[in-house]
C-alpha positions in Angstrom: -5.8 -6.9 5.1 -7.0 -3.8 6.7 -10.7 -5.3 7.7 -8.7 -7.5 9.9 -6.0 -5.6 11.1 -7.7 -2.2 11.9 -5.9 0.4 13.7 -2.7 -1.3 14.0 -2.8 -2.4 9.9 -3.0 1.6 9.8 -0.7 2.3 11.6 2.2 -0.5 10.3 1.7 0.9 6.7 1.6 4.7 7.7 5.2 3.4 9.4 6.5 1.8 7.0 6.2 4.1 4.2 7.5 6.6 6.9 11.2 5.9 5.0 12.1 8.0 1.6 13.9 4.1 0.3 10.2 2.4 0.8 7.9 5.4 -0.7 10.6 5.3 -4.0 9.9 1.6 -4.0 5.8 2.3 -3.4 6.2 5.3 -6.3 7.9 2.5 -8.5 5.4 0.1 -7.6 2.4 3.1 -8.9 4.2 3.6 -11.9 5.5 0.2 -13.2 2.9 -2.7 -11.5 4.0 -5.9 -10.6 8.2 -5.7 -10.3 10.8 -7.5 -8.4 13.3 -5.8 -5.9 15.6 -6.3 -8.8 13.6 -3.9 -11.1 13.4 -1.4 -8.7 17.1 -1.6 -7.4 18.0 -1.4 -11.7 15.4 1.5 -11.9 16.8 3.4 -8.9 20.4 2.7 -8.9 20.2 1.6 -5.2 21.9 -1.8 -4.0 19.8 -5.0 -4.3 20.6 -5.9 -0.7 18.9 -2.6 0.3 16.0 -2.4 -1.9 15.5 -6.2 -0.8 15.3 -5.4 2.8 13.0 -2.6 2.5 10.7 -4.5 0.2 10.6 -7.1 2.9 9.7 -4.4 5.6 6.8 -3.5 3.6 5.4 -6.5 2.4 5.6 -7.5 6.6 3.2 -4.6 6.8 0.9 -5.6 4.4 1.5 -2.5 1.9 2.8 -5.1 -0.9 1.6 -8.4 -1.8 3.7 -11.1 -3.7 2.3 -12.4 -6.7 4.9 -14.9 -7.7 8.5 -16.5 -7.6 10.5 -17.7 -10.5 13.6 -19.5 -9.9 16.5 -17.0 -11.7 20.6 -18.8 -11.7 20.3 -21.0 -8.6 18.3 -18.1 -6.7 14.2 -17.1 -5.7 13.2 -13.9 -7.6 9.8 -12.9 -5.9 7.5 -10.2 -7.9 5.7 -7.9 -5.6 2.2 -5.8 -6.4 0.8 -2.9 -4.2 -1.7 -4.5 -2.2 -5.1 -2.8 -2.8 -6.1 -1.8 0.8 -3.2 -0.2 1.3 -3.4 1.6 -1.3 -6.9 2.6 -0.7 -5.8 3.9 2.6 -3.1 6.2 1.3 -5.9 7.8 -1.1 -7.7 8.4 2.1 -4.9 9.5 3.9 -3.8 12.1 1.5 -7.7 13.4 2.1 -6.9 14.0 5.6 -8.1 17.3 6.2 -8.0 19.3 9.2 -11.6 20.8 10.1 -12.0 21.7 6.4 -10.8 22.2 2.3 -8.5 25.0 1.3 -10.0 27.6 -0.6 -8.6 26.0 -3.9 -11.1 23.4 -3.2 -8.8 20.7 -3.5 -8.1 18.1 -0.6 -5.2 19.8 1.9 -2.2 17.5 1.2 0.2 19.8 3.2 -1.7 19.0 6.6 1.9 19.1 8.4 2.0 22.9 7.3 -1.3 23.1 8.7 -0.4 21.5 12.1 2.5 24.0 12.1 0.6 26.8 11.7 -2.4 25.8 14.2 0.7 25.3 16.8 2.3 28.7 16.5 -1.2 30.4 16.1 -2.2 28.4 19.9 1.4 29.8 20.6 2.2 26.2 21.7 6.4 25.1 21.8 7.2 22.3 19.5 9.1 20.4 22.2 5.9 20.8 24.9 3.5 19.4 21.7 6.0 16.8 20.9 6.1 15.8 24.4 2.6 15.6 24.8 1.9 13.8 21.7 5.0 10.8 22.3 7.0 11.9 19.9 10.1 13.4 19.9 10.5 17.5 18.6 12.8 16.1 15.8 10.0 13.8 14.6 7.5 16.6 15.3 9.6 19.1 12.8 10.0 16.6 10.4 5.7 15.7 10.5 5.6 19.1 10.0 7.8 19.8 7.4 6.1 17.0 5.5 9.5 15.1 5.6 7.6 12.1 8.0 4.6 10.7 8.3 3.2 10.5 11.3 1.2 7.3 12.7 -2.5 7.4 12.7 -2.7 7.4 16.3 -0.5 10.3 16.4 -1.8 12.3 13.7 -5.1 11.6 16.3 -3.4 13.1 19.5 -2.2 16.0 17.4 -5.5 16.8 16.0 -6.8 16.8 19.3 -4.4 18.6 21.5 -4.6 21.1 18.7 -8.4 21.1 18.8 -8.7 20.2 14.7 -11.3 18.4 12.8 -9.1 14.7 11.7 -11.3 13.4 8.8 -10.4 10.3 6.9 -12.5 10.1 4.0 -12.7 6.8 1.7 -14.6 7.2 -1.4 -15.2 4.6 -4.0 -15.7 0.8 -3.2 -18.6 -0.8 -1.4 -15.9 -2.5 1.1 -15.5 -1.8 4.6 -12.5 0.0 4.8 -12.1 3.1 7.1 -14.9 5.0 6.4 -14.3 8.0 9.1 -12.0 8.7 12.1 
């Protein structure tokens, strides 16, 4: 999925899981393997209408792949899996590290903190960054509150503008997934 997609594959996953309803339904997903929005809805208490929709949203961006339907009273239940690219992405995205490791040696998760930090120690205005970036400061706050993620292309112009290292690391697998941005 991501071989063929590249940037824009990227980019459609990093947006769609950019909703708290669809990472609960991706953390479900993790936890629980192959389930149907009806699991999840049961499992989370949210509406089946709703958890339908946003299983639909990501399974259109290629973060969930169906593995089957079974016919259920007069109706189409369809099971969904994570799909294993996109999964293998979110490892490496996770890994994204500006310039280098914290000192605790483990991979810096918290890069919106670290976007923060770089923009007040440049002494650089949210709104001006946000503007620069195409993003609006609302969004900006949020990216760096770790409240939204932020598309790969504009984790790129922020990395840049901010003059930071963006490293995407993929390890494991002999595949040709993202190897490096």
């Amino acid at each position: 999925m991501l071989r063929a997609g590249g940037d824009a594959a990227l980019v459609a996953i990093a947006r769609a899981l950019d909703h708290r309803q669809r990472r609960l339904i991706f953390a479900h997903l993790e936890r629980h393997g192959e389930s149907s929005p009806l699991d999840v809805a049961e499992a989370s208490g949210a509406s089946l209408s709703n958890i339908s929709y946003h299983v639909r949203v990501l399974h259109r961006a290629g973060v969930l792949r169906r593995t089957r339907r079974v016919q259920r009273r007069g109706a189409i239940q369809n099971f969904y899996v994570l799909d294993e690219d996109a999964v293998r992405y979110l490892e490496a995205l996770r890994r994204v590290s500006p310039g280098s490791t914290p000192p605790s040696g483990e991979p810096a998760d918290d890069w919106g903190t670290l976007l923060r930090e770089r923009r007040e120690k440049l002494d650089l205005q949210l709104d001006d960054v946000a503007n620069v970036v195409g993003v609006t400061p609302s969004v900006l706050a949020m990216i760096e509150a770790g409240r939204a993620q932020p598309a790969l292309q504009t984790l790129r112009k922020l990395a840049q503008l901010l003059g930071l290292q963006l490293r995407l690391e993929h390890h494991g697998g002999t595949d040709d997934a993202p190897g490096g941005v």
